[in-house]
GUNUZA-590555 format. One line per field, with one value per residue (C-alpha): residue in three letters; x, y, z; residue number from 1. Coordinates in steps of 0.05 Angstrom, whole numbers. Example, Ala and Ser with C-alpha at 12.3 -4.5 7.8 and 13.67 -1.06 7.14 Angstrom:
2
res = [Ala, Ser]
px = [246, 273]
py = [-90, -21]
pz = [156, 143]
n = [1, 2]
END
This chain:
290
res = [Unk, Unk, Unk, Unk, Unk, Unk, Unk, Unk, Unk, Unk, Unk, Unk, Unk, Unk, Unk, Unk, Unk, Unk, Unk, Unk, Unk, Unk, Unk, Unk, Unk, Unk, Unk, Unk, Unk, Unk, Unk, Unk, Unk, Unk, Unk, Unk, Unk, Unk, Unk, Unk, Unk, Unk, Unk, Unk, Unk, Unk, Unk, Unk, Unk, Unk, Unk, Unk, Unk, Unk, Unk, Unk, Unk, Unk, Unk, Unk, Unk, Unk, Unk, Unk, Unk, Unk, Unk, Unk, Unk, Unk, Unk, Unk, Unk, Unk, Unk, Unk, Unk, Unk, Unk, Unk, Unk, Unk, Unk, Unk, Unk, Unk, Unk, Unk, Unk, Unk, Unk, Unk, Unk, Unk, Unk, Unk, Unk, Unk, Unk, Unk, Unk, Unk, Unk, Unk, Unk, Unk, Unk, Unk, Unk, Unk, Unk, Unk, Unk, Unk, Unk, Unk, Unk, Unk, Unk, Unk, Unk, Unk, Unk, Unk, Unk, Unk, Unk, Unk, Unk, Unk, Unk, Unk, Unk, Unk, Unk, Unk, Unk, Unk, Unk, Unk, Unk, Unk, Unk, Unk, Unk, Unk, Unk, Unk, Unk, Unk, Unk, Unk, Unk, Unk, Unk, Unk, Unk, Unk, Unk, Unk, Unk, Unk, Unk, Unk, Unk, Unk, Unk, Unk, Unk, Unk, Unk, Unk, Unk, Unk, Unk, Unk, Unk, Unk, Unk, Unk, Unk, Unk, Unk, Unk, Unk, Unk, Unk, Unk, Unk, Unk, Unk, Unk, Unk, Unk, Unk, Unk, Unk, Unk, Unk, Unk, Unk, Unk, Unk, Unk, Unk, Unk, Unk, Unk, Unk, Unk, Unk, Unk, Unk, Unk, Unk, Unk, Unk, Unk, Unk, Unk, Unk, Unk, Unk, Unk, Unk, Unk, Unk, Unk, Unk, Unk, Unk, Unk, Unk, Unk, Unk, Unk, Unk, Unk, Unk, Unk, Unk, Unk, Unk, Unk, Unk, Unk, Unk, Unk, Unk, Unk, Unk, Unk, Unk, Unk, Unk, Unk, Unk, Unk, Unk, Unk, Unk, Unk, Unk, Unk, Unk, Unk, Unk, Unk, Unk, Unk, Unk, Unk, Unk, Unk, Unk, Unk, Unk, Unk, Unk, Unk, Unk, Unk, Unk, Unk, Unk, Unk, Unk, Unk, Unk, Unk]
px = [-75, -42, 9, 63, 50, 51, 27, 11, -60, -95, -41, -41, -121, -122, -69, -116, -182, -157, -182, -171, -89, -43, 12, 63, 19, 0, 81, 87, 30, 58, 125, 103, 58, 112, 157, 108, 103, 177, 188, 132, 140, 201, 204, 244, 271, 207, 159, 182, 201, 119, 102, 147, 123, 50, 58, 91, 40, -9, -34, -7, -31, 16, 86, 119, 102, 121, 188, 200, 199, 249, 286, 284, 305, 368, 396, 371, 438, 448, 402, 461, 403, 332, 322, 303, 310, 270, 311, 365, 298, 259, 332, 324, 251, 266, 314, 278, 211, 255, 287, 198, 181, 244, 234, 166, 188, 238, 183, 147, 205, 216, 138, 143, 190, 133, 81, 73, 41, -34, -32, -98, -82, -127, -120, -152, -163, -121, -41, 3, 54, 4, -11, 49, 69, 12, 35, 101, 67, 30, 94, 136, 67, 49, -16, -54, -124, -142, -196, -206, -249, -302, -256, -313, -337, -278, -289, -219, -230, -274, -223, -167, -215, -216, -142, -138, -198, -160, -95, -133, -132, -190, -212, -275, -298, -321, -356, -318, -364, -356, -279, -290, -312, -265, -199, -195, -203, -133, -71, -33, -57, -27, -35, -1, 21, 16, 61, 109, 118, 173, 127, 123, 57, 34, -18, -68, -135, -184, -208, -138, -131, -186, -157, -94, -118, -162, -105, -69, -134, -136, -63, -46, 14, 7, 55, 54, 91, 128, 186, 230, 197, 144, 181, 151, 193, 119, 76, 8, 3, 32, 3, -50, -106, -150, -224, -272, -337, -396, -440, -392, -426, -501, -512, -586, -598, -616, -616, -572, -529, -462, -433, -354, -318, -236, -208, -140, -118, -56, -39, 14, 69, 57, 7, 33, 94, 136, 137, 172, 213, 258, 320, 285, 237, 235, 200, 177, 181, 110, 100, 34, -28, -17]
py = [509, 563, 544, 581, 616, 572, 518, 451, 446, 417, 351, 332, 340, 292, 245, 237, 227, 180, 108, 83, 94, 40, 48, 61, 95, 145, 165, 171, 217, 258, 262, 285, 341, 358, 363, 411, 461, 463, 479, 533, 563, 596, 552, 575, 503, 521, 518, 460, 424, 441, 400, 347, 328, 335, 294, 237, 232, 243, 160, 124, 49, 63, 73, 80, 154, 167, 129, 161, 227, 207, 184, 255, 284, 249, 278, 352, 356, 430, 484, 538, 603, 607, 629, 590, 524, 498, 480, 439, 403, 390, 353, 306, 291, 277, 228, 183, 195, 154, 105, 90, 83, 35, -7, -26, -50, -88, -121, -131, -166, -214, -235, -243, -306, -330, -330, -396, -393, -391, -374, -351, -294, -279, -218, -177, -94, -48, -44, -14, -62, -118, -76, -64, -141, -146, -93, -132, -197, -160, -129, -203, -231, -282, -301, -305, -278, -257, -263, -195, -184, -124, -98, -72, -17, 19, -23, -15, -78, -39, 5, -42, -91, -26, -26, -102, -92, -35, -75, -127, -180, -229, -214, -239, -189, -222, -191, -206, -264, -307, -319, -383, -411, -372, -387, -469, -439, -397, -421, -374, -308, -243, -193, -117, -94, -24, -37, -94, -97, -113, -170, -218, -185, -142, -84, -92, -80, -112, -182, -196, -246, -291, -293, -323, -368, -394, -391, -438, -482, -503, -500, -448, -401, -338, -281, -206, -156, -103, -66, -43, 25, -8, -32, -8, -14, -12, -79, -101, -58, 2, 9, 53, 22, 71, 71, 110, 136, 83, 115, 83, 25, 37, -2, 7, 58, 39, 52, -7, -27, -2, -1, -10, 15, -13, -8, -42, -113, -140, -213, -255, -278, -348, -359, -336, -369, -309, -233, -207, -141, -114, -140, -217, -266, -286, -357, -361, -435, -445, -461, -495, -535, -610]
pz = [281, 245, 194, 155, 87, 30, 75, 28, 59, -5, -1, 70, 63, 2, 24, 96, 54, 6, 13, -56, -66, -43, 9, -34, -94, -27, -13, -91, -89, -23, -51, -123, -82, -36, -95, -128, -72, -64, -136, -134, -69, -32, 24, 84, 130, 188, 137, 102, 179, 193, 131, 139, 205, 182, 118, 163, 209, 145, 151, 208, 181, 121, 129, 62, 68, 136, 111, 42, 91, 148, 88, 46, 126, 133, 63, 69, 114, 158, 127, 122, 150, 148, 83, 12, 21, -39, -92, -53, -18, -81, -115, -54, -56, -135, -115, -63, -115, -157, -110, -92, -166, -173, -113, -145, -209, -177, -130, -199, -228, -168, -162, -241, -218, -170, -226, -268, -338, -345, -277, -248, -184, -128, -101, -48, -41, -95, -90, -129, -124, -141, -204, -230, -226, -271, -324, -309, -330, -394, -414, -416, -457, -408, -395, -338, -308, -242, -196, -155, -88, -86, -28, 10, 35, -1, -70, -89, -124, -168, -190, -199, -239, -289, -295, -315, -364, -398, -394, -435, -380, -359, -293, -247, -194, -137, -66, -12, 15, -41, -21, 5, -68, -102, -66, -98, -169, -160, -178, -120, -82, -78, -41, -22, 51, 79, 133, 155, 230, 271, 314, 248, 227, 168, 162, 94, 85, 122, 101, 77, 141, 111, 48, 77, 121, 63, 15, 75, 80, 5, -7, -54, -43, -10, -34, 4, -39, 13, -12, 52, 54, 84, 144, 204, 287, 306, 333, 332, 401, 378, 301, 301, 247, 213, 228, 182, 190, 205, 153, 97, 124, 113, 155, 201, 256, 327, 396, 414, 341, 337, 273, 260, 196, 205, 147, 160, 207, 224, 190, 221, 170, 189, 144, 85, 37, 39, 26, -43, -29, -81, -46, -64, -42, 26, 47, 106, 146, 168, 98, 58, 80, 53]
n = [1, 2, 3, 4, 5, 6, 7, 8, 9, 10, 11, 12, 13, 14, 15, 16, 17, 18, 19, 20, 21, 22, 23, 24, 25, 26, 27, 28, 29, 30, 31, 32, 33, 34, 35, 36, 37, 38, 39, 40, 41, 42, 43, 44, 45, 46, 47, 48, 49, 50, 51, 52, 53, 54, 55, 56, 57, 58, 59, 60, 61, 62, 63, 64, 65, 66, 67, 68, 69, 70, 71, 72, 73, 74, 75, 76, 77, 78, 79, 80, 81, 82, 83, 84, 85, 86, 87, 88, 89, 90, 91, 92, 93, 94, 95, 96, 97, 98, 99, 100, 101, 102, 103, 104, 105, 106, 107, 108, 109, 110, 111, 112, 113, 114, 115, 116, 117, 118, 119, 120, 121, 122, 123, 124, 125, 126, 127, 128, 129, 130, 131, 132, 133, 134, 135, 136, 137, 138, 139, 140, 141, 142, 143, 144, 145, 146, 147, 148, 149, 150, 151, 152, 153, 154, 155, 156, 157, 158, 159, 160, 161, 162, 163, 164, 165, 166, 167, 168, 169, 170, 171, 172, 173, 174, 175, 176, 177, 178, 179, 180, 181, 182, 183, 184, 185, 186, 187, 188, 189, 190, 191, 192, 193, 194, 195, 196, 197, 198, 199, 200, 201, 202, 203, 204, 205, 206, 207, 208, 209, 210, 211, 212, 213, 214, 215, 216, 217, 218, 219, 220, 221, 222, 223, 224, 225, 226, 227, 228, 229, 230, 231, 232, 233, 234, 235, 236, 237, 238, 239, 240, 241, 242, 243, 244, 245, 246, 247, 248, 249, 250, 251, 252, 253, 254, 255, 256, 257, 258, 259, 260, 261, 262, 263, 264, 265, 266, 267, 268, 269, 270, 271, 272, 273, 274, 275, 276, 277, 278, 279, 280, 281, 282, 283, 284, 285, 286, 287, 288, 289, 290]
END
């Protein structure tokens, strides 16, 4: 396809190949970019309508971005001509930049609440928001340690087992397998969302649904940390769930074996205790295993 001049090629390409950034860390990132070519670039309203539409259709199993962009839309008002529309653009992607970065510490705040002292936290795959209620946690001095999946075939556990070793935080990295004998040693799971539905599911990364329903099993809470830019009118039918190449995989070659790479699965909220958005915690009634 041929695009405009000054066409942000190098973001929507990195923003589609990255596997390791969270939800809302990914809309951070393709706001900050966006913001960037704005500021650098005189952008005239069909160039920056071409990229819009590109960067919101950039990850379809995570909303916040396609969100953070139908929210920048709705306050670029009536372009006046065709000309230079950078400067009035890049004010507004400032502003919902910061409304992103805010939502999260509030989430942090509110899952802070859920946390009890010497807690130990389960988690599963890398999110932001999960992250920053840790820094949250490190910040008020209150101790705890986590226990983090491998997060296979991705190994965003790998990464985010980094950031709690640099934080100064005990962690144990587990594989993914070993769930099952992990789960009874937590005091409460959490885990991050890349899209809430409007059917009473949620979109994370795959294996997430076994962590819940083992989290239900043993009778620990379950908490899902979702700020409201991840609110999604799509359902289980409609979400489109990113599948990667088999190769990730490694798995053998052969006439007859098919090998599947999905990186993301829908989780019903019924088997959770609630989601934590910044507006608060909401329980949800199908509550714990006694």
């Amino acid at each position: 396809m041929n695009r405009p001049r000054h066409y942000p090629n190098e973001l929507i390409d990195t923003l589609r190949s990255d596997q390791t950034s969270g939800a809302s860390q990914l809309a951070m990132k393709g706001l900050e970019g966006l913001r960037r070519w704005l500021e650098r670039n005189n952008v005239s309203a069909r160039e920056l309508e071409t990229a819009l539409d590109d960067l919101q259709n950039a990850r379809p199993s995570m909303v916040p971005m396609a969100n953070a962009i139908t929210r920048c839309r709705s306050r670029f008002g009536h372009w006046p001509d065709a000309g230079n529309v950078s400067a009035h653009a890049a004010s507004v992607v400032t502003r919902v930049l910061s409304e992103l970065a805010e939502a999260t510490e509030q989430v942090a705040r509110h899952g802070a609440d859920l946390v009890p002292a010497e807690a130990t936290v389960l988690t599963h795959s890398r999110s932001s928001q999960v992250l920053a209620l840790f820094r949250h946690l490190v910040a008020c001095q209150r101790p705890f340690s986590v226990i983090c999946t491998q997060s296979s075939p991705g190994n965003e556990g790998f990464t985010l087992t980094k950031e709690l070793d640099q934080l100064g935080v005990e962690v144990t990295l587990i594989t993914d397998a070993q769930l099952g004998l992990f789960v009874p040693e937590a005091s409460l799971a959490v885990v991050g969302c890349d899209t809430w539905l409007a059917d009473h599911h949620f979109v994370n990364k795959s294996g997430t649904y076994l962590l819940t329903l083992l989290a239900r099993d043993v009778g620990i809470p379950c908490w899902v940390l979702a700020d409201t830019f991840k609110d999604s009118p799509d359902t289980r039918e409609s979400i489109t769930l990113e599948e990667l190449s088999p190769d990730e995989i490694r798995g053998p070659k052969g006439e007859h074996i098919r090998v599947r790479n999905v990186y993301f699965e829908t989780v019903p909220e019924r088997l959770i205790t609630g989601r934590v958005s910044e507006q608060g915690v909401s329980w949800f009634p199908a509550g714990l295993a006694r």
